[in-house]
C-alpha distance (Angstrom), angle and dihedral (degrees) to the residues before:
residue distance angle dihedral
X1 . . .
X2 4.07 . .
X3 3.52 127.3 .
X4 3.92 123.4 -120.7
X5 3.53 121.3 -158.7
X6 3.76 96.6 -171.5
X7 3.78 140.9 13.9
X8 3.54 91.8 -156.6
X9 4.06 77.9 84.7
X10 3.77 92.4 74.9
X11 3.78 130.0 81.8
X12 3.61 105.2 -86.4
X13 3.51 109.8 -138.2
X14 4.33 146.4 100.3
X15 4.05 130.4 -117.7
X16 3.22 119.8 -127.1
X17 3.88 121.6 -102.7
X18 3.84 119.5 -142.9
X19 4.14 118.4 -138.7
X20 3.20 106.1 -81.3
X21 3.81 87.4 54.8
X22 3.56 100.2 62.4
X23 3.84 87.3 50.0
X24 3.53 87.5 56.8
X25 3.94 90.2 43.1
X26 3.92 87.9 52.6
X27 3.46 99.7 49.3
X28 3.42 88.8 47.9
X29 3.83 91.5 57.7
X30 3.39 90.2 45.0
X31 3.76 90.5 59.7
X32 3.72 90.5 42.6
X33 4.29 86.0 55.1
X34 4.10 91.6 50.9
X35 3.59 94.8 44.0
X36 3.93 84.4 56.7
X37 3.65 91.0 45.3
X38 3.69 98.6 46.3
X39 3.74 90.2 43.0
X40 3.65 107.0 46.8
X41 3.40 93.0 101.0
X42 3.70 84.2 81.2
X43 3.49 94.6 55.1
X44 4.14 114.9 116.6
X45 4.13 120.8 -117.9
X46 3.70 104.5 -101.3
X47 3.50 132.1 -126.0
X48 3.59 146.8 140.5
X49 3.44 95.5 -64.7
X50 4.14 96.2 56.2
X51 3.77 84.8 46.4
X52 3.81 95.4 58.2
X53 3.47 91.8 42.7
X54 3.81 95.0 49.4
X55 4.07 88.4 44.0
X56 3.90 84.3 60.2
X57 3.87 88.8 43.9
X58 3.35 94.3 63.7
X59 3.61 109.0 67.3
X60 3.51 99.1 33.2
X61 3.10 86.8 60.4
X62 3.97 95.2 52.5
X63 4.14 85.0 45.9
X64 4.31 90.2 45.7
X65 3.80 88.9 51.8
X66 3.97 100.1 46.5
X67 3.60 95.9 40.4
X68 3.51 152.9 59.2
X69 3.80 105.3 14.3
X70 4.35 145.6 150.1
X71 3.81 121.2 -123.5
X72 4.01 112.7 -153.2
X73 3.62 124.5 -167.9
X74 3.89 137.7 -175.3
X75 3.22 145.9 170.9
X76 4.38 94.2 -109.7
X77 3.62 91.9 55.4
X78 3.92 115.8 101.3
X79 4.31 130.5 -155.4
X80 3.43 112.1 -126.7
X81 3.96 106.8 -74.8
X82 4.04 100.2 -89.3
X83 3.67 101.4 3.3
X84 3.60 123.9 108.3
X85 4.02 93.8 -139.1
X86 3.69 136.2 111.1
X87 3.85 119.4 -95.5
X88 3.42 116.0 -81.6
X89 3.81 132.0 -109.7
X90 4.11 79.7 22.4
X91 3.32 85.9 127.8
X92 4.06 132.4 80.0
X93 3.98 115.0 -161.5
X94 3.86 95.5 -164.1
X95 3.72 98.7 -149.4
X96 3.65 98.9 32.3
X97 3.26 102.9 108.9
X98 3.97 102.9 34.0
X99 4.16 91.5 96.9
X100 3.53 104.9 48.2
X101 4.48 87.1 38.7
X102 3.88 80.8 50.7
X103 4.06 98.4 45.5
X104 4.14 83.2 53.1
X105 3.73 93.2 61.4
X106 3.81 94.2 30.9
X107 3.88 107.1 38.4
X108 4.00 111.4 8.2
X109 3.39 135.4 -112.7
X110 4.13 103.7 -48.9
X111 3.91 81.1 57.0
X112 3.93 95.4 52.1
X113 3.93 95.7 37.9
X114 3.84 92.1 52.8
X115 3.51 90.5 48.2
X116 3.76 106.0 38.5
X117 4.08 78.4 51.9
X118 3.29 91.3 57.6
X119 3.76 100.9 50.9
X120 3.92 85.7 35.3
X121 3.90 77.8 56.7
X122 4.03 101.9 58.1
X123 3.49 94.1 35.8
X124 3.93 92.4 54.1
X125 3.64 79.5 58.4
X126 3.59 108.7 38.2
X127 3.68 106.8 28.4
X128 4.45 118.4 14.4
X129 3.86 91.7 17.7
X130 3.71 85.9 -136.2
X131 4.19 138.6 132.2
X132 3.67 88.1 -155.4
X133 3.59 88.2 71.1
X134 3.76 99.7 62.8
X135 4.12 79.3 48.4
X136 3.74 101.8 47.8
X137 4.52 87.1 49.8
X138 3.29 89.6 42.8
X139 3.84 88.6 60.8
X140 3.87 98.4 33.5
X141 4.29 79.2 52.6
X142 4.12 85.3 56.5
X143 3.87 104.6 38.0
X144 3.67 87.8 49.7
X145 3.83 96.4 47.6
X146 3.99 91.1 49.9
X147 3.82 88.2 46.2
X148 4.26 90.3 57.0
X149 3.52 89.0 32.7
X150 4.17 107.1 54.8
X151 3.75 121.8 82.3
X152 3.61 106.3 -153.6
X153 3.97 108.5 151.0
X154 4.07 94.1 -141.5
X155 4.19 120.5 115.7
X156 3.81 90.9 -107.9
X157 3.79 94.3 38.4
X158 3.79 87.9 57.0
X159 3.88 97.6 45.9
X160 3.74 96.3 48.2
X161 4.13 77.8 57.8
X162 3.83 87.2 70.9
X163 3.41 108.0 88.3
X164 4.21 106.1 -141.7
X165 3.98 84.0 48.5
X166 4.04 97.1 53.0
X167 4.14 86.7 36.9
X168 3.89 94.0 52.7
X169 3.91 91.5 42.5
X170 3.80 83.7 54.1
X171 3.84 80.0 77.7
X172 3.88 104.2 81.3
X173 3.76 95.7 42.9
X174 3.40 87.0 55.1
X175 3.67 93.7 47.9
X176 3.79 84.8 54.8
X177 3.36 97.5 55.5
X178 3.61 99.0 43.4
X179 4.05 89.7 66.7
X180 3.33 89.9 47.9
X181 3.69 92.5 54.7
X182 3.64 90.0 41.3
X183 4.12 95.2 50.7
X184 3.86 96.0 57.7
X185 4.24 112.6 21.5
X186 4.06 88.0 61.5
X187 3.89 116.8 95.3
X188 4.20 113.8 -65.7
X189 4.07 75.2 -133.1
X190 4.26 87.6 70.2
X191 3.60 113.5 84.5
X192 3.87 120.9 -122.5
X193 3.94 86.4 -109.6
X194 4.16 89.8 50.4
X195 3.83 85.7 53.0
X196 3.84 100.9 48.1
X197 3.95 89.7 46.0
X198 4.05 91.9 49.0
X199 3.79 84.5 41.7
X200 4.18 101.8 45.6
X201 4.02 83.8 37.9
X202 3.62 97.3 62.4
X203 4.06 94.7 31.2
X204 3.70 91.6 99.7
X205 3.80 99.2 45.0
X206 3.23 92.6 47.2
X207 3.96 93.2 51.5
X208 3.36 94.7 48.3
X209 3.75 97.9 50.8
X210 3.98 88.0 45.7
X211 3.84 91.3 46.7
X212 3.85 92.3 55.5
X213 3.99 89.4 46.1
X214 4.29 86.8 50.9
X215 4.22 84.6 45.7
X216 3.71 96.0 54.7
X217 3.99 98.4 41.6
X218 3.67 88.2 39.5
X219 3.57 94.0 58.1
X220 3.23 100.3 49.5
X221 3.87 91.1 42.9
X222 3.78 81.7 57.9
X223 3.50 87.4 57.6
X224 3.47 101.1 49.8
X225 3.89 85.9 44.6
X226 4.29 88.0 57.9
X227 3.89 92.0 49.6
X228 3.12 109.5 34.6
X229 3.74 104.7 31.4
X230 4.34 102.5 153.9
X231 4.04 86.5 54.0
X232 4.08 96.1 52.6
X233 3.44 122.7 72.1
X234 3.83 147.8 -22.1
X235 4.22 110.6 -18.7
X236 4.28 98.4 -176.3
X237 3.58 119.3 114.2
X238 4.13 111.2 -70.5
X239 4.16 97.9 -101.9
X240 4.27 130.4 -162.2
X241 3.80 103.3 -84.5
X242 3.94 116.9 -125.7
X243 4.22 86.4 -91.1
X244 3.67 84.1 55.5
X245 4.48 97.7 53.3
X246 3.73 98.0 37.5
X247 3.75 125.0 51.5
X248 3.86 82.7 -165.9
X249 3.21 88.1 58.4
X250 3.39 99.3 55.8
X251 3.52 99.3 51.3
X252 3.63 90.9 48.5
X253 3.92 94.8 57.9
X254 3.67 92.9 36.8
X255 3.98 102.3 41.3
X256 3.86 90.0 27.1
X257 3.99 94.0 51.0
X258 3.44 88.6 48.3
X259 3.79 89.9 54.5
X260 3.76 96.7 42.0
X261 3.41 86.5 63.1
X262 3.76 107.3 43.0
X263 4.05 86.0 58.4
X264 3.85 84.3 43.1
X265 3.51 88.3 53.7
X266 4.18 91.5 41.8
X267 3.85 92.7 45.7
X268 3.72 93.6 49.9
X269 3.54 93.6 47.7
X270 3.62 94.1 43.2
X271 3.53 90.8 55.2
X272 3.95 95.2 44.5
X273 3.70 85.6 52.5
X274 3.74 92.1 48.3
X275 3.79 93.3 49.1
X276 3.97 96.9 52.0
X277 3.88 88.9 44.7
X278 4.12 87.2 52.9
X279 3.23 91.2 46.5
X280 4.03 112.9 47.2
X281 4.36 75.8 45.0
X282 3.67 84.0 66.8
X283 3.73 102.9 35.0
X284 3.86 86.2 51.3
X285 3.64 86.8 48.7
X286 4.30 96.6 57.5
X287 3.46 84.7 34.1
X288 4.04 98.2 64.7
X289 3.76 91.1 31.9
X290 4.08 89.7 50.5
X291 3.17 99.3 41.8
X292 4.05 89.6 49.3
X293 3.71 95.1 47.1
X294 4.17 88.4 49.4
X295 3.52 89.7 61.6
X296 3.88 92.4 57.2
X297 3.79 92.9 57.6
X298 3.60 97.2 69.7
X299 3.53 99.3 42.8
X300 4.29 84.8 44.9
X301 4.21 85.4 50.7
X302 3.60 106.2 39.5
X303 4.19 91.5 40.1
X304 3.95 85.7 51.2
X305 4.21 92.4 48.2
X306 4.05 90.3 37.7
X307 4.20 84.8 56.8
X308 3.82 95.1 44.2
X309 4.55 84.4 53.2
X310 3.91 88.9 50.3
X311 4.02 90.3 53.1
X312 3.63 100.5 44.0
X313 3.82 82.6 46.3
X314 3.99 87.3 68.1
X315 3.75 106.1 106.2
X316 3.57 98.9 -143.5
X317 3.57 91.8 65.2
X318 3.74 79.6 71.9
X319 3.20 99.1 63.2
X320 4.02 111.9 88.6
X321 4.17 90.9 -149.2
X322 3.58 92.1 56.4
X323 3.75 130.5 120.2
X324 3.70 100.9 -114.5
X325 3.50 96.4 -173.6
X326 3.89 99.0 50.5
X327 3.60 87.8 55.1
X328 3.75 95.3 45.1
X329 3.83 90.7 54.3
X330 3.81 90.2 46.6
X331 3.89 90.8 54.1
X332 3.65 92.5 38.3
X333 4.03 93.9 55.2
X334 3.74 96.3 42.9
X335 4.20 88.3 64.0
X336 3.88 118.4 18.4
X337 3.89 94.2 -151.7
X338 4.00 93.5 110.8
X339 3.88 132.6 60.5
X340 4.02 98.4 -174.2
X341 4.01 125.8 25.3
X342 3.95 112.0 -176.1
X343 3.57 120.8 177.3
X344 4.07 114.0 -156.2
X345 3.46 139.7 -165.5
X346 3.41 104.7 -125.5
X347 4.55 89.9 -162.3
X348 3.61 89.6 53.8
X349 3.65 111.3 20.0
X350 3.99 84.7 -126.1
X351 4.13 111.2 147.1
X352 3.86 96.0 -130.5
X353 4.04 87.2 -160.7
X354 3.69 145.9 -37.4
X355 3.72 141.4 -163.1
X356 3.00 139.2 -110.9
X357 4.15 71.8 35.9
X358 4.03 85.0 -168.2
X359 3.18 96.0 74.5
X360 4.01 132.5 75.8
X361 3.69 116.6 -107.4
X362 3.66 111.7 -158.2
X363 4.31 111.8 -176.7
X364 3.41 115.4 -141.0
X365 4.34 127.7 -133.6
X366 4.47 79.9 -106.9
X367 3.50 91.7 53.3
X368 3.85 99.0 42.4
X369 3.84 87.0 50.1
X370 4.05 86.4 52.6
X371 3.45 88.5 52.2
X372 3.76 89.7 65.8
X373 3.58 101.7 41.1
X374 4.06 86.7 48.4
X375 4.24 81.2 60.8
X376 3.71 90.5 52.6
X377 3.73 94.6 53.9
X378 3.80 112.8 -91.0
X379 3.68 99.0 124.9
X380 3.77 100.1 -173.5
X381 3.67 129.7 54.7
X382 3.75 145.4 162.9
X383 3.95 125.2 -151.3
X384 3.98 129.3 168.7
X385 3.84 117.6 -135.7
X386 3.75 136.9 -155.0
X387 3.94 115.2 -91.6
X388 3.66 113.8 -103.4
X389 3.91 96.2 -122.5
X390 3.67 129.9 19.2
X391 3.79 89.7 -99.4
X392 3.62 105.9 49.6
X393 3.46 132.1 82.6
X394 3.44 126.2 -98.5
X395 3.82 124.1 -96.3
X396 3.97 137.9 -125.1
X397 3.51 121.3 -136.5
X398 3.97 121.7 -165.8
X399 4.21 117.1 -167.1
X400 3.67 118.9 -150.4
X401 3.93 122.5 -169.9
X402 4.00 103.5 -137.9
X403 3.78 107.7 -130.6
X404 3.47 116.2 -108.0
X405 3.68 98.7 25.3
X406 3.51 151.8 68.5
X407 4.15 86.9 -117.8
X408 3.96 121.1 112.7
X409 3.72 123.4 -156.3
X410 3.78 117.3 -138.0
X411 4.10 120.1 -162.5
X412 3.28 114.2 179.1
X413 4.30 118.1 -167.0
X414 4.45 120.6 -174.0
X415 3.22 105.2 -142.8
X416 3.55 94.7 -131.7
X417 3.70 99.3 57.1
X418 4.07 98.9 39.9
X419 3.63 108.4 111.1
X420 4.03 87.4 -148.8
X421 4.12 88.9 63.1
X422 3.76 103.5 52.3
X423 3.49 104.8 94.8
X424 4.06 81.7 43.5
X425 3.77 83.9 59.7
X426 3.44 95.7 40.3
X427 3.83 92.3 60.3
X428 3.96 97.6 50.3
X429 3.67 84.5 51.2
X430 3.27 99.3 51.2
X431 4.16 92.1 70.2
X432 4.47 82.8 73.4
X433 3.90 92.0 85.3
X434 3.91 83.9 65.0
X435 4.09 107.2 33.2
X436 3.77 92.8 -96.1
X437 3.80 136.6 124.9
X438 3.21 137.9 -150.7
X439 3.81 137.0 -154.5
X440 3.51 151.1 -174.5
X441 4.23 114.2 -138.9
X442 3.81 119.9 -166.5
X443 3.39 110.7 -174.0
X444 3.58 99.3 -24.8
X445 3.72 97.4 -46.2
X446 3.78 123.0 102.3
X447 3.85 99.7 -118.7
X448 3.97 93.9 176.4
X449 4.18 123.5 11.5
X450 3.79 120.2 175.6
X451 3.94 88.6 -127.6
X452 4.15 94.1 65.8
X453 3.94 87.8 -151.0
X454 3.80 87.7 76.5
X455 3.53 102.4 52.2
X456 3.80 120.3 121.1
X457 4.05 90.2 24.9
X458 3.69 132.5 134.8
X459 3.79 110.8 -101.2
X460 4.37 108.6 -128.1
X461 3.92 94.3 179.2
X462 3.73 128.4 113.4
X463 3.51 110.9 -81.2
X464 4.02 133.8 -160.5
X465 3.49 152.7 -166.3
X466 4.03 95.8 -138.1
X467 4.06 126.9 31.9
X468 3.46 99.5 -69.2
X469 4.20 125.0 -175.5
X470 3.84 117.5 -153.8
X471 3.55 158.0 148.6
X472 3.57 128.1 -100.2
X473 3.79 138.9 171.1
X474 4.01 117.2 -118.6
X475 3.34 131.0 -130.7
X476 3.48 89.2 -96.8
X477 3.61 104.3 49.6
X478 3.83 97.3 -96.6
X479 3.81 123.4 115.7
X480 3.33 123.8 -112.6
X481 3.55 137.4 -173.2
X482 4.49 124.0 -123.2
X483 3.23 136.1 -167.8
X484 3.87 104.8 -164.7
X485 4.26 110.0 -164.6
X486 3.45 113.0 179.7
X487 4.01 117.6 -151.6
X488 3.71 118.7 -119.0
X489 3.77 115.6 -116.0
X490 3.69 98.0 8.2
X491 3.97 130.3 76.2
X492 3.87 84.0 -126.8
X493 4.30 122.1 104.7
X494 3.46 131.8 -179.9
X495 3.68 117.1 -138.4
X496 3.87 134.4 -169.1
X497 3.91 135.1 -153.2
X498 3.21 138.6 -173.1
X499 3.94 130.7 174.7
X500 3.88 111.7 -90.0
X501 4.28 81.7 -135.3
X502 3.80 93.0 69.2
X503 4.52 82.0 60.6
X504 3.77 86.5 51.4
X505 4.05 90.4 45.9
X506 3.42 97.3 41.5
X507 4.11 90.6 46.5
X508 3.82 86.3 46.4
X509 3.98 89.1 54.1
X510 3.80 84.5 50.5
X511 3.60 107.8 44.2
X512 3.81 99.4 31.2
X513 3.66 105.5 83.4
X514 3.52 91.9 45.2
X515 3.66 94.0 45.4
X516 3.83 87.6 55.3
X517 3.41 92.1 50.9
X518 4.12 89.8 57.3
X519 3.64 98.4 46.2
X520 3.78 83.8 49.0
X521 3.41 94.1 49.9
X522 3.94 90.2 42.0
X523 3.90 96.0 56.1
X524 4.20 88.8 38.3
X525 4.15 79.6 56.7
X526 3.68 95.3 46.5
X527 3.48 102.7 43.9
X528 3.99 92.0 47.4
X529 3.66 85.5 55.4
X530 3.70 93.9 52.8
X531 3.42 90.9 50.1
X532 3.61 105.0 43.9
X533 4.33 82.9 49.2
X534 3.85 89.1 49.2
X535 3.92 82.9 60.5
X536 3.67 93.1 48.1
X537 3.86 106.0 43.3
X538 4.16 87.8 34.6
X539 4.09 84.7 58.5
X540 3.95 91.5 41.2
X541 3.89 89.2 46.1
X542 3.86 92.8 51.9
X543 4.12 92.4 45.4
X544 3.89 83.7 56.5
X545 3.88 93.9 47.4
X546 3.98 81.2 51.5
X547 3.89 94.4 45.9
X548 4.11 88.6 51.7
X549 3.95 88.2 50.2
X550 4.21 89.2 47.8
X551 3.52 87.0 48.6
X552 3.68 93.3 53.0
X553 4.13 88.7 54.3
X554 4.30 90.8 -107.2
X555 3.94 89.0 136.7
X556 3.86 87.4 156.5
X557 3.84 92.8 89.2
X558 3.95 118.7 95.6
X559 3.78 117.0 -159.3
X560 4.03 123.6 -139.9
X561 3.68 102.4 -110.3
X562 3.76 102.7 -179.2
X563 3.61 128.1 132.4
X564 3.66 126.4 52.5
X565 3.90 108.0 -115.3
X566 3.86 127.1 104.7
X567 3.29 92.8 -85.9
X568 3.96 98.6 51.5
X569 4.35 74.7 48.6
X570 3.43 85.7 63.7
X571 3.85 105.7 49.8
X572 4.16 99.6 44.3
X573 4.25 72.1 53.1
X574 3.54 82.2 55.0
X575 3.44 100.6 45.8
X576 3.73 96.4 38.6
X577 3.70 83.2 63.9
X578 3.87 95.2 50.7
X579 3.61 96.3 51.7
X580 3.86 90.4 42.5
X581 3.92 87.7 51.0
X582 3.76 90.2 43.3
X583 4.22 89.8 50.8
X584 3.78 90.8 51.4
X585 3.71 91.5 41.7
X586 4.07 95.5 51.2
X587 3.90 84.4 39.2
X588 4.14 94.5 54.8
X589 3.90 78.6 44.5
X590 3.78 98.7 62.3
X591 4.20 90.4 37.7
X592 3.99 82.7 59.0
X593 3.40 96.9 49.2
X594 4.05 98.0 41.2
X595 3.63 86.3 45.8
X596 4.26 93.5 55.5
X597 4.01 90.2 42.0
């Protein structure tokens, strides 16, 4: 956590958003525009007063936005996939949204929407580099005015009235739309799965930084509420909520809530289960092919050191009038493990031969410094060595002392051309068919990568002393998953990645049928409930257009009473009633007219 004093600090500029972006940025306006139009009932009779107050609005909240904020950073958050910038909505302005929270209460929704646009505004430029965010305040600004501004008379009517609560609930719409911004203004280049990790990464960094925002301004909109309570809010008469008109209604929020979030509740679940089953498949994936791959290292190591013992074993490499390079050649040829054999002296630094004696041999600052520990005693050694070209692999090189002498053997092996390494190789490559690399780290420097270009780098990763299975961030801001296996014996480690989007794909393949199938099954449930209520409050709404024409006297009416539910009850009730009424009636008729004849 770091304080910032001012945005104007950052780079001020916007990303680009593909198509299908601006689509989803105009139908978010448009949403924003009906809300307004729907709502403006809600909006306050202006005068001077709400212009003055709105003049003052403005520049605080200009002054809230740019200053006075709290950066937070973790390790789950994620840059924007191939952008070198921070994650957004990392950052908590504390007073940022105070004015446009205030102009809710205090002017109505135009106020809030114009300001919460305008903050949205500068921090799109300042801070997430985003037009959605202007969008997404401006209907956080709206949602919260209509909240402090309605005067239903229910229990959940009157809470949403108190500021902190409708502030603070503020917090899951804009949750929503923040991966909804996030799935469609990245790069058409980032896959869907890319997009929903970088969005579902940041989703609780970004809540928490909004949450603390909606804490702050709706505290002290509580505050305002307390002291000044004729200036804040809605003043009508306190009218039945929608719940409160409509027995439809009421069984659709209460039965339909209750069903939104059981298939919430199955969707999440199926998708948490989906995602933990994708990813121990890949984990046990690296794991076998790391684990098989460590294996070959030894035997590639100790069968390269065991070679260099049997040639510095050969007598006539003893002998100071020998032809160094005839007998190099001949040990070279009789087992193709090793690409360059040197013999030095270690007195004068001379090279006393070499093989294939056609070819350059250029000693490295490892190899020099081996040269001097072989003339204090240590007889064995093993050094890595830069690739030849760019594209290779880089190479091995074991020093022997020759006994006897003050002569040193060096064998030098690429890894790409050693017969002993290929099914090594073989394995690390093997990760392409599913985005992944592989690589072989000696050291800390990549001696062999599946993507040639990073050969003969210095590894940055996580490193351990046991198998260890991780999550890192790429180069390019996606995340990717390792598996990091060390090799026994050796300061060498084979580690495995694959892209954190073939999880989400491989979840997705999982959990997608079976989510359709809910959702399916969720809107099949909901619309047989609205039907079957449509029935029910269409019969209850004819039985009290028939009790309005009994009550006027029309008796000459007869209702359909088949069926045999409650309902069905209910009318041959009716009409029991009508003809009883009707009886009397015809019966007080004929006593009238007996009694005036």
């Amino acid at each position: 956590m770091q304080f910032v004093l001012k945005l104007l600090d950052n780079l001020a500029y916007l990303n680009p958003i593909p198509p299908a972006g601006w689509l989803v940025w105009l139908g978010l306006a448009g949403l924003l525009g009906v809300a307004l139009s729907n709502w403006r009932k809600y909006h306050i009779e202006w005068n001077a007063r709400a212009t003055w107050m709105l003049g003052v609005l403005i520049p605080v909240t200009i002054a809230a936005t740019l200053f006075f904020g709290v950066q937070f950073s973790t390790n789950a958050t994620l840059p924007v996939p191939g952008l070198p910038e921070e994650p957004p909505g990392s950052t908590m302005m504390i007073f940022s949204a105070v004015p446009w929270i205030l102009a809710g209460g205090l002017l109505g929704p135009f106020a809030a929407a114009g300001l919460g646009i305008l903050s949205g505004l500068i921090r799109g430029i300042w801070d997430t580099h985003t037009l959605f965010t202007m969008l997404d305040l401006g209907l956080m600004g709206v949602m919260f005015a209509v909240a402090n501004q309605q005067r239903y008379r229910t229990f959940i009517y009157r809470l949403l009235r108190q500021p902190l609560v409708s502030a603070m609930s503020l917090t899951l719409a804009h949750a929503m739309l923040f991966v909804i911004g996030a799935l469609f203004t990245l790069s058409a280049s980032t896959s869907v799965t890319e997009r929903l990790d970088y969005a579902l990464s940041n989703l609780g960094a970004v809540s928490l930084t909004f949450a603390g925002e909606m804490l702050i301004a709706g505290i002290a909109a509580q505050v305002i509420a307390l002291v000044f309570p004729n200036s804040w809010g809605g003043h009508r008469l306190l009218q039945p909520s929608p719940a409160e008109r409509s027995i439809e209604t009421r069984f659709i929020l209460g039965a339909g809530t209750i069903i939104s979030l059981l298939l919430l509740t199955l969707l999440v679940g199926d998708w948490v289960v989906a995602g933990a089953a994708a990813r121990n498949l890949l984990r046990d994936r690296l794991k076998s092919s790391a684990e098989l791959a460590s294996q070959n290292v030894p035997f590639f190591l100790e069968t390269g050191q065991n070679l260099a013992l049997q040639i510095t074993n050969d007598p006539r490499l003893q002998d100071a009038n020998a032809d160094v390079s005839t007998i190099l050649s001949e040990r070279s040829q009789s087992v193709p493990y090793f690409n360059h054999l040197v013999v030095f002296d270690t007195q004068t630094k001379a090279m006393l031969g070499n093989y294939p004696s056609e070819s350059a041999f250029q000693i490295t600052r490892q190899e020099e410094d081996g040269l001097l520990l072989a003339q204090q005693g240590v007889p064995n050694q093993i050094y890595t060595v830069p690739p030849v070209t760019d594209e290779e692999a880089a190479g091995v090189s074991f020093l022997a002392a020759i006994p006897g002498t003050d002569r040193v053997l060096i064998a030098r092996t690429y890894l790409s051309l050693n017969p002993y390494t290929r099914s090594l190789i073989n394995n690390l490559n093997s990760l392409a068919e599913v985005n992944g690399a592989g690589m072989l780290v000696a050291d800390g420097v990549i001696v062999y990568h599946s993507q040639a270009a990073r050969n003969w780098t210095t590894y940055e990763g996580q490193r351990s002393d046991q198998p260890a299975f991780f999550d890192e961030t790429a180069s390019l801001g996606t995340r990717e998953l390792v598996y990091y296996q060390p090799v026994t014996g050796h300061p060498w480690a084979i580690v495995l990645t694959i892209p954190a989007r073939e999880t989400q794909q491989l979840a997705i393949n999982i959990a997608l049928p079976i989510s359709l199938m809910i959702i399916l099954l969720g809107l099949v449930a909901l619309i047989s409930l609205r039907v079957n209520l449509r029935t029910v409050t269409g019969s209850l709404q004819s039985l009290a257009t028939e009790a309005k024409y009994l009550s006027t006297g029309q008796l000459d009416r007869p209702l359909n009473v088949e069926g045999e539910d409650d309902v069905s009850e209910l009318r041959r009730a009716f009409e029991q009633m009508r003809v009883s009424l009707q009886a009397r009636l015809q019966d007080l008729n004929r006593l009238l007219v007996a009694s005036q004849g």
